[in-house]
N, C-alpha and C positions, 0 to 999 in steps of 0.2 A: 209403377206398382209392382212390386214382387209378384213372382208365379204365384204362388202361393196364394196370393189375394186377388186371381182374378180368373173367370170361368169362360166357359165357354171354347171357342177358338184361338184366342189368345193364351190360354191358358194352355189348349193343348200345343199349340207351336213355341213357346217357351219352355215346357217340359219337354217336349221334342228334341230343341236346342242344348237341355244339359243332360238327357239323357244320352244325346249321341257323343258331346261331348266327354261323357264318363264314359264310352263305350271307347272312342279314338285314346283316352289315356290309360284304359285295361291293361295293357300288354309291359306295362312300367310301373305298375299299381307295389309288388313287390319288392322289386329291387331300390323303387324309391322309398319305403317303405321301412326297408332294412337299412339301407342308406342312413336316413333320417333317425330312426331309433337308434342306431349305434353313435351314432354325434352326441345325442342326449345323453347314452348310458354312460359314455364318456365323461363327460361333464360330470355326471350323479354322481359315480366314483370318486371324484375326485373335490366334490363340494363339500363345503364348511359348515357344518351345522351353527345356529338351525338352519335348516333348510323349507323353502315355500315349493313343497311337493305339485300345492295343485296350480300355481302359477309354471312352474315350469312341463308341466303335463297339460297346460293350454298352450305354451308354448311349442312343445313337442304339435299337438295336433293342428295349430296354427301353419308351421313348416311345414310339417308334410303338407296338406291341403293344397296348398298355394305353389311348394314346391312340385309336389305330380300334376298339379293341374295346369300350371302358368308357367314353370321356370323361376319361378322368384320367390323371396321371403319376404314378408313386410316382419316391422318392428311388433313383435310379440304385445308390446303395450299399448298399441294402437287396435289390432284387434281386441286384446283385453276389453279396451275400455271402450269400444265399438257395442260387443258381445252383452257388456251388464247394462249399457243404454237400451237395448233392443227387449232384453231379459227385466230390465227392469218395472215393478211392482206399479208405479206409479199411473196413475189412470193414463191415457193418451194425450188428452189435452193437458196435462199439466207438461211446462216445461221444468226441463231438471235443471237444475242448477249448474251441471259441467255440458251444457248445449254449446257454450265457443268451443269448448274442449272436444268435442266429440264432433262437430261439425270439423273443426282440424284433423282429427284422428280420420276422419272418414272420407277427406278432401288427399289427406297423404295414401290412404289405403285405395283409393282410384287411380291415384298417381301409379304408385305400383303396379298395378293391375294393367292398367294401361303402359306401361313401360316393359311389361313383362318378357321373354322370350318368344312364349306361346299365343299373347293375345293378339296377334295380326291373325290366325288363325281361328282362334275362336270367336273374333268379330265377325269374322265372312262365315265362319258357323252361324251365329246371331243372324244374320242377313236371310241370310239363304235359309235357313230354317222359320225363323218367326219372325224376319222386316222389322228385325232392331238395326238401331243407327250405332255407333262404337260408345258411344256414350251411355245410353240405355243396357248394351250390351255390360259393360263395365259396372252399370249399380248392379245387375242382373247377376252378375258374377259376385260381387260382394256382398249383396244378400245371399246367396245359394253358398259361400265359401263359412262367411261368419256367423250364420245362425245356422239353416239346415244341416250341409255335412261336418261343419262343427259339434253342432248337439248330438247328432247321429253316432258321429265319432268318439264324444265324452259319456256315451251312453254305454256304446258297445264295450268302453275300456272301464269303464266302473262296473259293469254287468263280468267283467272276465277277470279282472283282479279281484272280483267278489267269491267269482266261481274257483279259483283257485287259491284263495282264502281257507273256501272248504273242502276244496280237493288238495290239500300238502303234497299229498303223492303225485296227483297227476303236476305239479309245477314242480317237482323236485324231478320229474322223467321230463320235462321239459329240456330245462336246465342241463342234465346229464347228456339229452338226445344232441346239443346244440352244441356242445362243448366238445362231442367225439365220442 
């Protein structure tokens, strides 16, 4: 059961576990960050129109996520279609129609997770924190990777590309401040 959905004790030793975990990856929050953005500007520049703005802007936040927190990238289409299964409208009990599909996307996206650089680390986080086993640990991670600081993250960047929409000037002193 995701953090999210569950109370008590459990609930606070599983926020425990990725809050300290976002606390041990602070100190690389930036530079991975910048890293990561600059890969994509790269690409944008250099892309064909038309172009799928918001498929490669979950992409962007996909990377980074996985890259500052675990070491590794999973395939951008794999969270996609992780993300609109989760997201999706449809009551609970109805199964959706790409359930094989998304049971693979989500069998691959553990593989990663669990193959990552960092998750031998954040399983004995899991342990030692809330007496998860590495596999618990690992859904626990790709629910908290592809829905919470996913959304968090497509929120915060639609809220500031919004802001700077209406601020010209302050994105135009961006741009200038960054370039020298």
């Amino acid at each position: 059961v995701p953090t999210v959905f569950t109370n008590g004790a459990e609930h606070e030793d599983q926020k425990r576990f990725v809050l300290e975990l976002l606390r041990r990856a602070l100190p690389s929050l930036i530079t991975t960050f910048t890293a990561i953005t600059a890969s994509h500007i790269e690409r944008w520049a250099t892309a064909e129109t038309p172009f799928d703005w918001g498929a490669s802007g979950d992409a962007l936040f996909s990377d980074f996520l996985f890259t500052w927190l675990l070491g590794t990238r999973p395939d951008p289409a794999d969270v996609a279609l992780f993300i609109a299964e989760i997201l999706s409208p449809l009551p609970f009990e109805t199964t959706p129609p790409s359930m094989p599909r998304l049971r693979r996307a989500r069998d691959r996206l553990l593989a990663v997770i669990q193959g990552a650089p960092r998750f031998a680390e954040a399983a004995e986080l899991g342990r030692s924190l809330a007496g998860l086993d590495e596999q618990t640990t690992a859904k626990q991670l790709l629910f908290y990777l592809c829905f919470n600081a996913w959304a968090g993250l497509h929120g915060a960047f639609r809220s500031l590309l919004a802001e700077l929409t209406l601020h010209p000037e302050t994105a135009r002193d961006l741009m200038l401040a960054q370039n020298g």
